[in-house]
PyMOL Python script that loads the backbone (N, CA, C, O; Angstrom):
from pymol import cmd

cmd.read_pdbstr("""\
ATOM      1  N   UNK A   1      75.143 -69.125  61.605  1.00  0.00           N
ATOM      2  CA  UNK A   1      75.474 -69.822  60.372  1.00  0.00           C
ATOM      3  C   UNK A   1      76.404 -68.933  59.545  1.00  0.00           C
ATOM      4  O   UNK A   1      76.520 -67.757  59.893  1.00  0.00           O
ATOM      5  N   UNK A   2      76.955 -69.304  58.676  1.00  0.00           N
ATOM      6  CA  UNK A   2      78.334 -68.953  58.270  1.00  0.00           C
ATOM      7  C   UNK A   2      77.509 -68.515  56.511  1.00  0.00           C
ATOM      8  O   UNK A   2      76.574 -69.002  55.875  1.00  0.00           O
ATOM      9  N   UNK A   3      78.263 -67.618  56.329  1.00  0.00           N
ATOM     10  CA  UNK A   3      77.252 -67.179  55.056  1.00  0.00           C
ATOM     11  C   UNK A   3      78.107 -67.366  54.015  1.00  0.00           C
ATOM     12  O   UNK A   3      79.304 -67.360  54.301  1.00  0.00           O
ATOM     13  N   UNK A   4      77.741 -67.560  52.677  1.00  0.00           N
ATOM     14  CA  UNK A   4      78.416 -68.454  51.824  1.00  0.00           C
ATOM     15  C   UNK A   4      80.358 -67.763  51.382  1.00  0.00           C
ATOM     16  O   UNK A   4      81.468 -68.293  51.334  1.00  0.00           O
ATOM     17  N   UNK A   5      79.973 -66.777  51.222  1.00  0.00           N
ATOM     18  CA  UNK A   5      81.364 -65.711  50.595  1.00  0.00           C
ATOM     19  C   UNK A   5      81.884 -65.821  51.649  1.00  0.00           C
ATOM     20  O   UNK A   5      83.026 -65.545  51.281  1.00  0.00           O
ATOM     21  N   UNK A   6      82.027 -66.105  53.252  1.00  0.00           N
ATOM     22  CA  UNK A   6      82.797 -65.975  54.246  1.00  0.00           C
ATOM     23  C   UNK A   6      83.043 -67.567  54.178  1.00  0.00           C
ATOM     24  O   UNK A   6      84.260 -67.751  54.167  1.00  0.00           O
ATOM     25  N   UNK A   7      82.418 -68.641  54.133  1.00  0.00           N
ATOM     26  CA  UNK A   7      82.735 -70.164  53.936  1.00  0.00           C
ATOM     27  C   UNK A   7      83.345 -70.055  52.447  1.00  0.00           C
ATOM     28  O   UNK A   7      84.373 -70.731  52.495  1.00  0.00           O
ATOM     29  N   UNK A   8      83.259 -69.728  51.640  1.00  0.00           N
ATOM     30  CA  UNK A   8      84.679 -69.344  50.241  1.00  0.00           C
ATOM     31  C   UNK A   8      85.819 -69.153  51.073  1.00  0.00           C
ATOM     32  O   UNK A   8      86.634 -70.070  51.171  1.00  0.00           O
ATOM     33  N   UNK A   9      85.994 -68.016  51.723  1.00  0.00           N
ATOM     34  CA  UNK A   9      86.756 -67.611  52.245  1.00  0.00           C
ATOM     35  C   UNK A   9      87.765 -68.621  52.855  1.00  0.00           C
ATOM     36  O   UNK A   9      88.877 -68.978  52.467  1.00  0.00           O
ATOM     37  N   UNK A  10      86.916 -69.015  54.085  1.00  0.00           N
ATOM     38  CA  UNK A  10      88.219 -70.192  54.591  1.00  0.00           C
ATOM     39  C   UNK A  10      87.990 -71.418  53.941  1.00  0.00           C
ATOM     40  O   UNK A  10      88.394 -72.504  54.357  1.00  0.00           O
ATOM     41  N   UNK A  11      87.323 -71.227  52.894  1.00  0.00           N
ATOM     42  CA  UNK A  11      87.577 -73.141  52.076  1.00  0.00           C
ATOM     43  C   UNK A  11      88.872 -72.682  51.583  1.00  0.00           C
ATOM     44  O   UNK A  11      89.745 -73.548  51.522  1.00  0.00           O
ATOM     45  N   UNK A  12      89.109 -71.754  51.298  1.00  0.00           N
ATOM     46  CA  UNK A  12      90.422 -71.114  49.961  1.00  0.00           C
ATOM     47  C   UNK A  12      91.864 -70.997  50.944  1.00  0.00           C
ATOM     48  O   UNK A  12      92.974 -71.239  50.472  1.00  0.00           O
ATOM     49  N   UNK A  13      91.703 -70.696  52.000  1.00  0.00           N
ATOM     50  CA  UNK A  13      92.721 -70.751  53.079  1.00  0.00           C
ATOM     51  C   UNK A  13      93.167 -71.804  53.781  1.00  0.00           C
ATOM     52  O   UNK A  13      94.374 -71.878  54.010  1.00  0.00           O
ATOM     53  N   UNK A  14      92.230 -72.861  54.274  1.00  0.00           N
ATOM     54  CA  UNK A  14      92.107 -74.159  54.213  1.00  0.00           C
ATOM     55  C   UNK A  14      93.325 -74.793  53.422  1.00  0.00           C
ATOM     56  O   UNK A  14      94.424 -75.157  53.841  1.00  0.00           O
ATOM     57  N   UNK A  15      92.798 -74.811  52.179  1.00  0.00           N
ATOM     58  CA  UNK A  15      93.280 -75.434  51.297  1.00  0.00           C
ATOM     59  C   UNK A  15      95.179 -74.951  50.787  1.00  0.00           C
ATOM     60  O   UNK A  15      96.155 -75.573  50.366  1.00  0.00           O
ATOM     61  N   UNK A  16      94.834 -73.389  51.182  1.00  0.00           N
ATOM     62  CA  UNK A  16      95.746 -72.970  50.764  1.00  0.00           C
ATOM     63  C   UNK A  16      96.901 -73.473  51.500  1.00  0.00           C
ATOM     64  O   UNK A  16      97.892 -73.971  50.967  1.00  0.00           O
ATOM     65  N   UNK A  17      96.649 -73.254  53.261  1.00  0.00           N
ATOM     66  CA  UNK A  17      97.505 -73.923  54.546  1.00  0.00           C
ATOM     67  C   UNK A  17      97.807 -75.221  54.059  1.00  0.00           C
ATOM     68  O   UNK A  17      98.914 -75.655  54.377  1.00  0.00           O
ATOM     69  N   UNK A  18      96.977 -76.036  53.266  1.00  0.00           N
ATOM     70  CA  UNK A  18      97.205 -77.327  53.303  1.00  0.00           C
ATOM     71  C   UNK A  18      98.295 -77.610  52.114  1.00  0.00           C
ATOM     72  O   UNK A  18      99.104 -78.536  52.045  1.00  0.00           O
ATOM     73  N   UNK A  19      98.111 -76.726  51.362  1.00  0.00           N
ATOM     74  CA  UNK A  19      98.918 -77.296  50.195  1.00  0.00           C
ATOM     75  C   UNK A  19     100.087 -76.782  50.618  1.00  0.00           C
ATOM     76  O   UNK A  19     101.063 -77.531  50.585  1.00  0.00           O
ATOM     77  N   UNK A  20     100.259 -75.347  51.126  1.00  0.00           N
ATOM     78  CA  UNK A  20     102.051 -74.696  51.195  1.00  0.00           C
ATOM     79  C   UNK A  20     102.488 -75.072  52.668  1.00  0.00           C
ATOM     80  O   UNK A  20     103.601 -74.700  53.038  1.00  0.00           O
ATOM     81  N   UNK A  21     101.861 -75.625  53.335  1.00  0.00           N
ATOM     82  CA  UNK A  21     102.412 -76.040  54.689  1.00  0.00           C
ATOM     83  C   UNK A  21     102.342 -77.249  55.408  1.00  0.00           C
ATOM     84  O   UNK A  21     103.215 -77.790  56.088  1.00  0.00           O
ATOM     85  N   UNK A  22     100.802 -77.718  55.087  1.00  0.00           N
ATOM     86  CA  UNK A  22     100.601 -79.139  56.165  1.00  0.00           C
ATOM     87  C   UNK A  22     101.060 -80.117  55.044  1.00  0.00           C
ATOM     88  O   UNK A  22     101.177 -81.171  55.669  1.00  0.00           O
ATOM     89  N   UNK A  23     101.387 -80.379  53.748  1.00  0.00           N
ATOM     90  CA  UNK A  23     101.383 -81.459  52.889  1.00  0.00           C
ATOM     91  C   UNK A  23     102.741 -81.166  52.814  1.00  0.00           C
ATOM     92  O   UNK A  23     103.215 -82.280  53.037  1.00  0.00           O
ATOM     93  N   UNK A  24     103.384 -80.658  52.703  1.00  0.00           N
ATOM     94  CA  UNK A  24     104.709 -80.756  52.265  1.00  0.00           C
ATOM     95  C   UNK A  24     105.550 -80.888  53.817  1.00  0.00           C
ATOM     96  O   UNK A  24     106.669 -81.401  53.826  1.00  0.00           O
ATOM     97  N   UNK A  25     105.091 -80.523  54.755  1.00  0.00           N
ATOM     98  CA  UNK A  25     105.641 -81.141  55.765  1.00  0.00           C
ATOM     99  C   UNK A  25     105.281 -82.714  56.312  1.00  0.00           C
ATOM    100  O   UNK A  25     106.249 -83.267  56.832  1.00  0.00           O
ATOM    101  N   UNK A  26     103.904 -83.586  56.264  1.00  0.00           N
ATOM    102  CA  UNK A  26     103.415 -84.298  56.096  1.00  0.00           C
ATOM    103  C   UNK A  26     104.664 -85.113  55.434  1.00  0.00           C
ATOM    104  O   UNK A  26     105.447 -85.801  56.088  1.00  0.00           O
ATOM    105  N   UNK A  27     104.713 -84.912  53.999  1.00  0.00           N
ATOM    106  CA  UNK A  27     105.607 -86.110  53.609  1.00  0.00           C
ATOM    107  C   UNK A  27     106.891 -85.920  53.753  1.00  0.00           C
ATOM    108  O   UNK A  27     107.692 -86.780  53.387  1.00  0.00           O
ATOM    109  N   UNK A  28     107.354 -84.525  54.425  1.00  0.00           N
ATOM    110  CA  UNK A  28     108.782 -84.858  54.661  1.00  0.00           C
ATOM    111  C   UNK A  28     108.843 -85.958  56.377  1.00  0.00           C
ATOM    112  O   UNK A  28     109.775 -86.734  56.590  1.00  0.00           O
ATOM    113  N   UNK A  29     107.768 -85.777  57.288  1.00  0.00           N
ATOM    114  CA  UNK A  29     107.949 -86.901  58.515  1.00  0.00           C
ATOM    115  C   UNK A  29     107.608 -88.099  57.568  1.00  0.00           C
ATOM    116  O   UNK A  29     108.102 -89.168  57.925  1.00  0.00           O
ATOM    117  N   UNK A  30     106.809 -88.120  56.357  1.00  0.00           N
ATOM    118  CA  UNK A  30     106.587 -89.901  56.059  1.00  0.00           C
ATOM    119  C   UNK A  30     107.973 -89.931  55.769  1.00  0.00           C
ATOM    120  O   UNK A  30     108.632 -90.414  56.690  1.00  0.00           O
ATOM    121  N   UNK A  31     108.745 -89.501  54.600  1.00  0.00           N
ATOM    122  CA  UNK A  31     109.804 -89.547  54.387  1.00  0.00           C
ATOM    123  C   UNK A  31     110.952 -90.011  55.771  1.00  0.00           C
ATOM    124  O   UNK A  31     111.942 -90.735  55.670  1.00  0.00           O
ATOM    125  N   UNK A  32     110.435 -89.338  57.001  1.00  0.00           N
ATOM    126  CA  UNK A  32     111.017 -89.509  57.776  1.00  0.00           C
ATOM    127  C   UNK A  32     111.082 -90.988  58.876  1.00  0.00           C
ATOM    128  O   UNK A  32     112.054 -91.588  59.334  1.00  0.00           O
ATOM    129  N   UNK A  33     110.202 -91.126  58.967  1.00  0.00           N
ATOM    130  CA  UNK A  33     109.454 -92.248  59.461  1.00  0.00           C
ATOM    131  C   UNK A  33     109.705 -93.642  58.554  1.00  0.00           C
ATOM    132  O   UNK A  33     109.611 -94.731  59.120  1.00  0.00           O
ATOM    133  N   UNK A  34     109.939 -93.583  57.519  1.00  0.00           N
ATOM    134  CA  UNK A  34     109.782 -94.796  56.527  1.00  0.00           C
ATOM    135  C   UNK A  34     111.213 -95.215  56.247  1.00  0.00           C
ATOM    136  O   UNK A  34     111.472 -96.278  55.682  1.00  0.00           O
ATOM    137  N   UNK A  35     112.657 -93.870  56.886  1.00  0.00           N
ATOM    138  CA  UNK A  35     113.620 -94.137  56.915  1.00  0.00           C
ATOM    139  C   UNK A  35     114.238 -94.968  58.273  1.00  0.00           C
ATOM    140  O   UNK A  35     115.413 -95.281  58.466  1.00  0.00           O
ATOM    141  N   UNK A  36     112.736 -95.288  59.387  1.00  0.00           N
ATOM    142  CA  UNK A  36     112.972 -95.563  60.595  1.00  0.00           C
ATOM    143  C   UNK A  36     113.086 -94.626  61.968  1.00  0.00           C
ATOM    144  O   UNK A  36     113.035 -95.053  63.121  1.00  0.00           O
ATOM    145  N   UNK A  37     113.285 -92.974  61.473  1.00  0.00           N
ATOM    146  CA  UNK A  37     113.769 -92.610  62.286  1.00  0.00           C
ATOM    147  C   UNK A  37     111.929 -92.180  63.447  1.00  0.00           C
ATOM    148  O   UNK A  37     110.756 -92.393  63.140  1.00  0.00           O
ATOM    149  N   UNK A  38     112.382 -91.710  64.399  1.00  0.00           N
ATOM    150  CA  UNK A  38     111.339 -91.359  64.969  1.00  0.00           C
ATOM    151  C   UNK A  38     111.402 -90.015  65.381  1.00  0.00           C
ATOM    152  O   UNK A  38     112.373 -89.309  65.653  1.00  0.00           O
ATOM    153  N   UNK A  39     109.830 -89.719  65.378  1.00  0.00           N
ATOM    154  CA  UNK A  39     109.468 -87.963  65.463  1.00  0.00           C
ATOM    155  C   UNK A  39     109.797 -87.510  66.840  1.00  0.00           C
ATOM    156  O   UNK A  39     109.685 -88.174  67.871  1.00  0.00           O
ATOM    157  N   UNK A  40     110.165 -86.441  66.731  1.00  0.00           N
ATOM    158  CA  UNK A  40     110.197 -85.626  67.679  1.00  0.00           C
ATOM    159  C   UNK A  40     109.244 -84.812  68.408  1.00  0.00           C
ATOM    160  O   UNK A  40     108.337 -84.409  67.680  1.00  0.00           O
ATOM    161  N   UNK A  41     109.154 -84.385  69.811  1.00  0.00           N
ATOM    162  CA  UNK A  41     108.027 -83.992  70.083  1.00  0.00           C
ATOM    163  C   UNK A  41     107.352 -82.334  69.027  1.00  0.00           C
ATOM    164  O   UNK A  41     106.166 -82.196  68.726  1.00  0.00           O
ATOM    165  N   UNK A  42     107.993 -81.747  68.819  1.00  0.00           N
ATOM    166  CA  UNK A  42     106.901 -80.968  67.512  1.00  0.00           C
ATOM    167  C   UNK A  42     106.259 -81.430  66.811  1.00  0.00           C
ATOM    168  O   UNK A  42     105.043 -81.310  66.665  1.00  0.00           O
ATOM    169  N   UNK A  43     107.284 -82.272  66.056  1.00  0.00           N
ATOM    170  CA  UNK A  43     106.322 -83.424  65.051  1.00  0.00           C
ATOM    171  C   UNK A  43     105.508 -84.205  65.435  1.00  0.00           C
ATOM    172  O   UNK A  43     105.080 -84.901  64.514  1.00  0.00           O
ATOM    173  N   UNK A  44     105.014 -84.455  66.558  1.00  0.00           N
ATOM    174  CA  UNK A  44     103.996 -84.975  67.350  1.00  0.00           C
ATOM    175  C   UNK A  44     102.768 -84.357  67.447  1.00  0.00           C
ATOM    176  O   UNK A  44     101.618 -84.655  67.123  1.00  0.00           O
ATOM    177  N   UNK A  45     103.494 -83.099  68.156  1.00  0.00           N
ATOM    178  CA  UNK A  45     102.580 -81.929  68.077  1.00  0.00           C
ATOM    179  C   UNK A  45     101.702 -81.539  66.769  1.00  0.00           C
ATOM    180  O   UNK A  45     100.486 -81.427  66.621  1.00  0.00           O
ATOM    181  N   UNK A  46     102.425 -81.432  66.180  1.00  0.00           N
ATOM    182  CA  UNK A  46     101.914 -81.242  64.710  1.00  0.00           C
ATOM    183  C   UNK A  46     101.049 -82.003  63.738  1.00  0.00           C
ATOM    184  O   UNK A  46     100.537 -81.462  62.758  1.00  0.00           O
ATOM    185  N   UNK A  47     100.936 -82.991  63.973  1.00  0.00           N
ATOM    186  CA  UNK A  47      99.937 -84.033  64.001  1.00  0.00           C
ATOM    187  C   UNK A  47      98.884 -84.448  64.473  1.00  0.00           C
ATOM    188  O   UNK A  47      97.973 -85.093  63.954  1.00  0.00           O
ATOM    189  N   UNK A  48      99.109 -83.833  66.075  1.00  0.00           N
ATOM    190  CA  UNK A  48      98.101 -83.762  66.981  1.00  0.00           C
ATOM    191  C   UNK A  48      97.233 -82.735  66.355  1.00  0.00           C
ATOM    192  O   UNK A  48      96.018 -82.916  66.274  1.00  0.00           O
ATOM    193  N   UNK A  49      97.888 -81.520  65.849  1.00  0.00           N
ATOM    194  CA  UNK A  49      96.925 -80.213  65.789  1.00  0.00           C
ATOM    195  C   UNK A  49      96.480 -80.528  64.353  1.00  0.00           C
ATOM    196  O   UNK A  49      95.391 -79.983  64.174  1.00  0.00           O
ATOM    197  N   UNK A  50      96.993 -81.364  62.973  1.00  0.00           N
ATOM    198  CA  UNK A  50      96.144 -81.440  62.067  1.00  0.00           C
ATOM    199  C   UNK A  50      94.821 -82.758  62.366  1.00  0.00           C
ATOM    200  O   UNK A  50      93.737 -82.926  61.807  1.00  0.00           O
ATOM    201  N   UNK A  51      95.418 -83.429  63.349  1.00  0.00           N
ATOM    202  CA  UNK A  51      93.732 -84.524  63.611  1.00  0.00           C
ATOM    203  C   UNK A  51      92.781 -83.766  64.090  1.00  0.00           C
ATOM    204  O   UNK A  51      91.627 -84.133  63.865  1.00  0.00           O
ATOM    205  N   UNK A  52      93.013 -82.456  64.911  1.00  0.00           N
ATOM    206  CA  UNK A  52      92.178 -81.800  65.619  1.00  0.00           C
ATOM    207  C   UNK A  52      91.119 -80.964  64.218  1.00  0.00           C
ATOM    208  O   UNK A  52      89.911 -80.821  64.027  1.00  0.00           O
ATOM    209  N   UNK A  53      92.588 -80.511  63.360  1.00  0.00           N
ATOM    210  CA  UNK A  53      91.496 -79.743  62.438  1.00  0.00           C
ATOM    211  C   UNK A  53      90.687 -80.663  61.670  1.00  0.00           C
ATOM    212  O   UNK A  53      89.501 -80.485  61.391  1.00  0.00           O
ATOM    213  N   UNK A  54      91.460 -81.746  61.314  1.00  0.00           N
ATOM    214  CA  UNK A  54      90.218 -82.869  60.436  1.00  0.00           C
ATOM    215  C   UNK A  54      88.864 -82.958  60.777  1.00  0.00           C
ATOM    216  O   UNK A  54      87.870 -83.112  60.067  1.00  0.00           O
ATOM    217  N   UNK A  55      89.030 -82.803  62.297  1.00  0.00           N
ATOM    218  CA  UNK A  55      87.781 -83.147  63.079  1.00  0.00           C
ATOM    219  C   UNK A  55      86.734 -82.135  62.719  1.00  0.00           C
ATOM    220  O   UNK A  55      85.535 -82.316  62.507  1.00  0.00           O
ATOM    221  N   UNK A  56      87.630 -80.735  62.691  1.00  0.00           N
ATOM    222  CA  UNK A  56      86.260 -79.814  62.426  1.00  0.00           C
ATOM    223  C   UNK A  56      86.063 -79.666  61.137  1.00  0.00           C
ATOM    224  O   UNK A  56      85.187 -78.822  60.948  1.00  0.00           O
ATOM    225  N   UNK A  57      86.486 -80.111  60.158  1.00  0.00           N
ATOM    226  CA  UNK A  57      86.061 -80.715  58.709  1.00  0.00           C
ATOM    227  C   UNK A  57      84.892 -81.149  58.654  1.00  0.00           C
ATOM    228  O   UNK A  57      84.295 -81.000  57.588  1.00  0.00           O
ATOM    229  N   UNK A  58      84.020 -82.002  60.097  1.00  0.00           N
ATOM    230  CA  UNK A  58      83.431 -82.537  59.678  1.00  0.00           C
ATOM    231  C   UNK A  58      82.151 -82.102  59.171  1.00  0.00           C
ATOM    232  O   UNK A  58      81.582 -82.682  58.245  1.00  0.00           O
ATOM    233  N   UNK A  59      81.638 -80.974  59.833  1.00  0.00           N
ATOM    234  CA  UNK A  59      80.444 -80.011  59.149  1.00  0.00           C
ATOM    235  C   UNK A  59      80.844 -79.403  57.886  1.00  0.00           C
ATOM    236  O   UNK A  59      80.100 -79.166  56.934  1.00  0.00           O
ATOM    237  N   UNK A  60      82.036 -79.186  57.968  1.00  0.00           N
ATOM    238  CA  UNK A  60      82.444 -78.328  56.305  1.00  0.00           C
ATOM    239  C   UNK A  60      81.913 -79.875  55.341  1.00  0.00           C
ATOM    240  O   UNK A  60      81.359 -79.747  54.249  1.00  0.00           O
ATOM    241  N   UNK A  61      82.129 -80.957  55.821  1.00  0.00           N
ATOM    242  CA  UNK A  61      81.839 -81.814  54.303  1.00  0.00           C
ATOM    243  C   UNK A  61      80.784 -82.178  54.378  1.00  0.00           C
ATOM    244  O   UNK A  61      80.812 -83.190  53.678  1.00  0.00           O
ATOM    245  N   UNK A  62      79.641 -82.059  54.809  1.00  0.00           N
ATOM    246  CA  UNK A  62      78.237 -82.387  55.274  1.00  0.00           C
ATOM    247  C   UNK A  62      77.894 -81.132  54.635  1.00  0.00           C
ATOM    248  O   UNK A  62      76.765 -80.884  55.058  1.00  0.00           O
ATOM    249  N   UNK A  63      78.221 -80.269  53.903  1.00  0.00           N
ATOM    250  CA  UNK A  63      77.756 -79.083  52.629  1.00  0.00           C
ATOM    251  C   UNK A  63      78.233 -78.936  52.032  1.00  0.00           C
ATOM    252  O   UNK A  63      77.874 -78.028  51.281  1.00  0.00           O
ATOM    253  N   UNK A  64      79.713 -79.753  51.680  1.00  0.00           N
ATOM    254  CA  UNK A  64      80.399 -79.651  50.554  1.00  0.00           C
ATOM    255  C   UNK A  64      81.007 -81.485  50.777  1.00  0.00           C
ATOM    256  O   UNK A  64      81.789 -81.951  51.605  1.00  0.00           O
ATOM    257  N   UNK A  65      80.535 -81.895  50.079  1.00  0.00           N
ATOM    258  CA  UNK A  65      80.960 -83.852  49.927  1.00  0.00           C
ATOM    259  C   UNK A  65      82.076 -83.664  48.583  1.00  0.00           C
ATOM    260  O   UNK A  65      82.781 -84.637  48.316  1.00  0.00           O
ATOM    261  N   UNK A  66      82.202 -82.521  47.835  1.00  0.00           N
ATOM    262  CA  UNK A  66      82.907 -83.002  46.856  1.00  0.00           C
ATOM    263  C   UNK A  66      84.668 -82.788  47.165  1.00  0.00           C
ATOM    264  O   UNK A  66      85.741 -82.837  46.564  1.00  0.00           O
ATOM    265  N   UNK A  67      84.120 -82.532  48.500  1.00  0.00           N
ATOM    266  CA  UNK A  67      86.156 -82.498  49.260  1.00  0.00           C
ATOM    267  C   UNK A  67      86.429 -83.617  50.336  1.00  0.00           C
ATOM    268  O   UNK A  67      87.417 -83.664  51.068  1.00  0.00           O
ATOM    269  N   UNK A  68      85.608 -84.315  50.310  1.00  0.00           N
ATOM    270  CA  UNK A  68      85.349 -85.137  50.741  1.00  0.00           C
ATOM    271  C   UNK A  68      86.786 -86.337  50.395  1.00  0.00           C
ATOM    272  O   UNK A  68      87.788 -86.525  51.086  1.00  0.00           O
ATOM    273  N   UNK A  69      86.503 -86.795  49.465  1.00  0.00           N
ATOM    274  CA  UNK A  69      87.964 -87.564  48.988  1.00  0.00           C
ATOM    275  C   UNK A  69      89.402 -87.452  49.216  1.00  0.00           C
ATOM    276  O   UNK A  69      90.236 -88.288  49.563  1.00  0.00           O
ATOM    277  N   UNK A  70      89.534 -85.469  48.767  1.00  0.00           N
ATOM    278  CA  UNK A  70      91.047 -84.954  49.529  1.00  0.00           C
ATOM    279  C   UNK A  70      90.929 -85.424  51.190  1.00  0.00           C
ATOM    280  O   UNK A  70      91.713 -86.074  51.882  1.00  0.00           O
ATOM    281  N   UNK A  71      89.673 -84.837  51.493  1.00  0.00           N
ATOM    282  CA  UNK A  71      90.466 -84.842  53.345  1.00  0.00           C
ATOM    283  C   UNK A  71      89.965 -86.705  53.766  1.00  0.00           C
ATOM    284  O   UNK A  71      89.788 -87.089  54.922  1.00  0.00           O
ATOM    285  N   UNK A  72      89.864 -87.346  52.874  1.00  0.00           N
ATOM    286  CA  UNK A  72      89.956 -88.941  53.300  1.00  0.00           C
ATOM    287  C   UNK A  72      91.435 -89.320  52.740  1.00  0.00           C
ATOM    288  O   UNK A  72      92.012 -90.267  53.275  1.00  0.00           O
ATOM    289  N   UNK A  73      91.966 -88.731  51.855  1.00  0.00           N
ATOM    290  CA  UNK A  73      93.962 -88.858  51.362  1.00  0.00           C
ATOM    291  C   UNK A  73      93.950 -88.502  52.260  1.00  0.00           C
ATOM    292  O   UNK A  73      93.748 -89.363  53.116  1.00  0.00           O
ATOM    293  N   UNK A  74      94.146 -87.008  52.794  1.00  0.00           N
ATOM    294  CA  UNK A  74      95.068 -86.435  53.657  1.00  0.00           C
ATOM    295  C   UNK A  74      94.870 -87.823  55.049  1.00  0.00           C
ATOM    296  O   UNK A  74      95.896 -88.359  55.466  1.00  0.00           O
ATOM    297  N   UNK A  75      93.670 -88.185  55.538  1.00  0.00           N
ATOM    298  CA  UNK A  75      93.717 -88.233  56.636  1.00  0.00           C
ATOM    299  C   UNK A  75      94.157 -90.097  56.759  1.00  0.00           C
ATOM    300  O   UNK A  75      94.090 -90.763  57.792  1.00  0.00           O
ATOM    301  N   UNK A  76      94.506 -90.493  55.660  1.00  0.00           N
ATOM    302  CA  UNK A  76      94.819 -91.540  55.084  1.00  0.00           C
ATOM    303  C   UNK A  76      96.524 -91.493  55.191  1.00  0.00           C
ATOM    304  O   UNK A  76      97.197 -92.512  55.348  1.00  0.00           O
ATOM    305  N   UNK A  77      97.084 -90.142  55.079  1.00  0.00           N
ATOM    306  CA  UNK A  77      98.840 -89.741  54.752  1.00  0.00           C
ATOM    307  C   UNK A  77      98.815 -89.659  56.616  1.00  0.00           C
ATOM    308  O   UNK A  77      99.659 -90.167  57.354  1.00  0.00           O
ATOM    309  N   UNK A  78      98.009 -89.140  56.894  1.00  0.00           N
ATOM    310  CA  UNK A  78      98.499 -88.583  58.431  1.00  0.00           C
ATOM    311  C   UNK A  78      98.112 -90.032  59.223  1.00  0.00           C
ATOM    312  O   UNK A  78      98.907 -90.641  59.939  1.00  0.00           O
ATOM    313  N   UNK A  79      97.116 -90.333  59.023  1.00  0.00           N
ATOM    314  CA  UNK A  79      97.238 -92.340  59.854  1.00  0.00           C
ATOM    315  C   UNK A  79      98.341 -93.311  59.319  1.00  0.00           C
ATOM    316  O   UNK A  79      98.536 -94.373  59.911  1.00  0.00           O
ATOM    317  N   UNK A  80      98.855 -93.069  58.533  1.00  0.00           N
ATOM    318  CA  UNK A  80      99.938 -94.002  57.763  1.00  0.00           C
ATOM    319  C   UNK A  80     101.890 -93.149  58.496  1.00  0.00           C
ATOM    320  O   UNK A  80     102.952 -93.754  58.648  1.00  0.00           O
ATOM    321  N   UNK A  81     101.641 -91.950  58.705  1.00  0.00           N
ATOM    322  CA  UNK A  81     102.557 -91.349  59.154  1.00  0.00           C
ATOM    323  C   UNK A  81     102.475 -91.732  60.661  1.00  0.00           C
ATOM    324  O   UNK A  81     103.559 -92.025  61.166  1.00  0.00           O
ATOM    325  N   UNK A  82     101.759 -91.764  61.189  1.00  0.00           N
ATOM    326  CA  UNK A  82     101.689 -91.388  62.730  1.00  0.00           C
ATOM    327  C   UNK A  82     101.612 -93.152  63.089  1.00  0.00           C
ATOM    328  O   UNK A  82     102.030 -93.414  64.216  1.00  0.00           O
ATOM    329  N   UNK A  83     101.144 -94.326  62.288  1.00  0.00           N
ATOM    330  CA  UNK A  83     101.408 -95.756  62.487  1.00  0.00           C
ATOM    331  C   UNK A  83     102.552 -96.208  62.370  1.00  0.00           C
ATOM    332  O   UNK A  83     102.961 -97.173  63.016  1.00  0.00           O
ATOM    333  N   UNK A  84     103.401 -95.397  61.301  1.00  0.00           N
ATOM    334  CA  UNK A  84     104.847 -95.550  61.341  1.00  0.00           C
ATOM    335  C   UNK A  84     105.424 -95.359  62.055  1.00  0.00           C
ATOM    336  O   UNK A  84     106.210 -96.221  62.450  1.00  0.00           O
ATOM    337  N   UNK A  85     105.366 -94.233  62.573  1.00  0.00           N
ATOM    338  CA  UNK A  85     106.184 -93.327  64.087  1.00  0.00           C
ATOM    339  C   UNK A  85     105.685 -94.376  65.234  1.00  0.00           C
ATOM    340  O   UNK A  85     106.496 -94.911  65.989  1.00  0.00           O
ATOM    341  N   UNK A  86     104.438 -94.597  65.293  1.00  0.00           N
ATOM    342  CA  UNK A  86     104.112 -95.491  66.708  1.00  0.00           C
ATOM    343  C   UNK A  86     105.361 -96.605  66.203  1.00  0.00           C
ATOM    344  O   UNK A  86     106.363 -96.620  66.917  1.00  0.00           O
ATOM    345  N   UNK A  87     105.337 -97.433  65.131  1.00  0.00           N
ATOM    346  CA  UNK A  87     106.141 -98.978  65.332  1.00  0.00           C
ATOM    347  C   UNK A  87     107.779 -98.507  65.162  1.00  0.00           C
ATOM    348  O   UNK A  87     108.575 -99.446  65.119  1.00  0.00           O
ATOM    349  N   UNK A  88     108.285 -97.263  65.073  1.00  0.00           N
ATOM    350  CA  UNK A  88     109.913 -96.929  65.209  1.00  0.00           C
ATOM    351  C   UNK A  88     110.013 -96.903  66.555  1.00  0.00           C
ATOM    352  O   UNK A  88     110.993 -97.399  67.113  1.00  0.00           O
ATOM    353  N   UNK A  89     108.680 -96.130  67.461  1.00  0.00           N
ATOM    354  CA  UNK A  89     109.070 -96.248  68.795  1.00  0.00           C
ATOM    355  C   UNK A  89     109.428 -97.337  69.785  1.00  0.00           C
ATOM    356  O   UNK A  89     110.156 -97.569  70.750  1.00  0.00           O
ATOM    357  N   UNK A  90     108.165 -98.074  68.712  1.00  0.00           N
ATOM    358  CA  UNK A  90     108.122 -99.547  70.017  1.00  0.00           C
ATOM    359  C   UNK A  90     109.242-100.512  69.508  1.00  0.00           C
ATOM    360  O   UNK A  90     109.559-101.525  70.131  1.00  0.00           O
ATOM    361  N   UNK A  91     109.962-100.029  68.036  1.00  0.00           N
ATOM    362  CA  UNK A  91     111.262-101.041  67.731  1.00  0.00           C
ATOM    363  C   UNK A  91     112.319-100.558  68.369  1.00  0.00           C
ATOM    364  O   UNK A  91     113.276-101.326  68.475  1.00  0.00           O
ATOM    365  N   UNK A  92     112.447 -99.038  69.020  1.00  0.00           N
ATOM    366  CA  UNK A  92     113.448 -98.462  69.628  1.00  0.00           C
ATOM    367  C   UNK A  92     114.572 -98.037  69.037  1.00  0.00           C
ATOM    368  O   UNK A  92     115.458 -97.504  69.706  1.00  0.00           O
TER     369      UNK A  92
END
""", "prot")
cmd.dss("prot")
cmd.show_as("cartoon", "prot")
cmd.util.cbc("prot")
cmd.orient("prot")
């Protein structure tokens, strides 16, 4: 079990990754996607690896529910990004 000052720890890093890196890239593919164009395989990639981390969110919010809301946006921006990219592909 993870002891509380070391779970501080990566809640604060977490968050931190999320705000200076996964969100501001996030809406530059919506941005991207909503202009029609379609992702490239990184940007694929990259999507792939933030659903993966959502996933292990899921014990972090089962002791903390009050982050609960952010990672239902985020994961709300990243299904709305990645539904876009699916229908640019299949319009070609």
């Amino acid at each position: 079990m993870i002891k509380p000052e070391e779970e501080a720890g990566v809640l604060q890093a977490t968050l931190d990754r999320f705000n200076n890196l996964r969100l501001p890239r996030a809406l530059a593919l919506k941005d991207k996607v909503d202009r029609g164009d379609k992702l490239d395989e990184t940007e694929v990639k990259f999507l792939a690896d933030v659903a993966a981390d959502l996933h292990t969110l899921k014990g972090f919010l089962e002791r903390h529910p009050e982050y609960e809301q952010l990672v239902v946006k985020g994961i709300g921006l990243y299904t709305e990004i990645t539904e876009k990219a699916i229908a640019n592909e299949q319009a070609g």
